[in-house]
C-alpha positions as CSV (number, residue, x, y, z in Angstrom):
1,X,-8.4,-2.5,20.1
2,X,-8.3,-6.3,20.9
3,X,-6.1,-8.6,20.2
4,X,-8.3,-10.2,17.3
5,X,-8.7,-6.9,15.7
6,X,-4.8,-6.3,15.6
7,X,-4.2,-9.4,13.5
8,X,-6.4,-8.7,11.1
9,X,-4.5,-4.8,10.5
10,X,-0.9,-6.6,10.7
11,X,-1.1,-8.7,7.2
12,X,-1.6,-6.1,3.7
13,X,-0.6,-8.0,0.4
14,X,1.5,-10.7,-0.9
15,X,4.8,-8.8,-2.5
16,X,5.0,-10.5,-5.9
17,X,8.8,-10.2,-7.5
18,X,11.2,-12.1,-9.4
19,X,13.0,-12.4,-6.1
20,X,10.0,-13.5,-3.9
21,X,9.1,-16.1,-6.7
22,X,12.3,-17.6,-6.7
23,X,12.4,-17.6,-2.4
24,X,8.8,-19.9,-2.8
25,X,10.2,-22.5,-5.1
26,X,13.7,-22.8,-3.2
27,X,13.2,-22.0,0.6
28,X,9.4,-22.6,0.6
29,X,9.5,-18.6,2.3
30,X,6.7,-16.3,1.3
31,X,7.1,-11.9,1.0
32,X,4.3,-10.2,2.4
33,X,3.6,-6.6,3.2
34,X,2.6,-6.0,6.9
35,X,1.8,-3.3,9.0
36,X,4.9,-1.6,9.9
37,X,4.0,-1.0,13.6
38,X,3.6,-4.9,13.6
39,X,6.0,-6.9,15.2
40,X,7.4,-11.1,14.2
41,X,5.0,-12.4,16.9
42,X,2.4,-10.3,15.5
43,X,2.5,-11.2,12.0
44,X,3.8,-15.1,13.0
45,X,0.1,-15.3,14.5
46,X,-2.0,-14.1,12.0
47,X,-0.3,-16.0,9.4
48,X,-1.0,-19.3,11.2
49,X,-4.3,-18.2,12.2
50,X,-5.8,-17.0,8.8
51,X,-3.6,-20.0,6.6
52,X,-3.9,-22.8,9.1
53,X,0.2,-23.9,8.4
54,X,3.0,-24.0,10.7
55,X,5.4,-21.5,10.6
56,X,9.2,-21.5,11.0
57,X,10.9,-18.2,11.1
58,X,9.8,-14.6,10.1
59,X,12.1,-12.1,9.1
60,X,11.6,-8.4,8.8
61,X,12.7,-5.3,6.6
62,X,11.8,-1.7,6.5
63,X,11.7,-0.5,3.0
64,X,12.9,3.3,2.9
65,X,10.6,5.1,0.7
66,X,12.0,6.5,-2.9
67,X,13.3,9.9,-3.4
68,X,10.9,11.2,-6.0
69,X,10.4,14.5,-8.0
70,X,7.1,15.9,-8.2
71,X,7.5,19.0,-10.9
72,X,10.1,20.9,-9.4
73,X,10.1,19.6,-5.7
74,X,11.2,16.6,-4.3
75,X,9.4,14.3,-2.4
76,X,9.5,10.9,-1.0
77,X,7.6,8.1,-0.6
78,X,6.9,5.8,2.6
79,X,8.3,3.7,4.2
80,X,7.2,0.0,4.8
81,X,7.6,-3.1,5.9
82,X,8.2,-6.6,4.3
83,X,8.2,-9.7,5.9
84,X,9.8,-13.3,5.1
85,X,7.6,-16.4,6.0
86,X,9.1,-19.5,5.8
87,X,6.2,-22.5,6.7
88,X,7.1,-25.8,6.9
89,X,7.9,-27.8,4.8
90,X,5.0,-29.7,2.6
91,X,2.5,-27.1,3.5
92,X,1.7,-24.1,1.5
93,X,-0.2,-20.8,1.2
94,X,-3.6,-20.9,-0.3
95,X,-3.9,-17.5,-1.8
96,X,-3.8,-18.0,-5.3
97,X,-7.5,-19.8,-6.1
98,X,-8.4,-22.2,-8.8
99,X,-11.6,-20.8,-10.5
């Protein structure tokens, strides 16, 4: 795999939450589910490659995966990964489109 395939895998979704909504108006920092084999450089990349903005600091959590019952067993779901991406100030992410 090349490095131009690899950032296209790291980035999944925009995590939308109460918590997230209130980290874009305050901090200007944006959640987003990543690859979880993907590392800050990784994901710092393909954010500024794909969004074309300048970005300041990335920070990572692994999400442990619920403890769930499925009839009579118990099961659990996976684990991933959620990144912080705060871009500088003034500039924004263009993933929400007008139509």
């Amino acid at each position: 795999m090349t490095q131009k395939e690899n950032l296209y895998k790291v980035l999944s979704s925009f995590h939308v939450s109460e918590k997230s909504s209130n980290l874009i108006e305050k901090n200007n920092s944006f959640t987003l589910r990543v690859d979880i084999k993907s590392n800050k450089t990784d994901i710092k990349r393909s954010i500024e490659k794909f969004f074309q903005v300048f970005v300041e600091d990335v920070r990572t959590v692994i999400v442990k995966g619920k403890r769930k019952r499925f009839g009579k067993f118990f099961g659990n779901r996976k684990k991933w990964k959620k990144a912080y991406i705060k871009i500088k100030k003034g500039q924004n992410l263009n993933f929400l489109r007008k139509r």
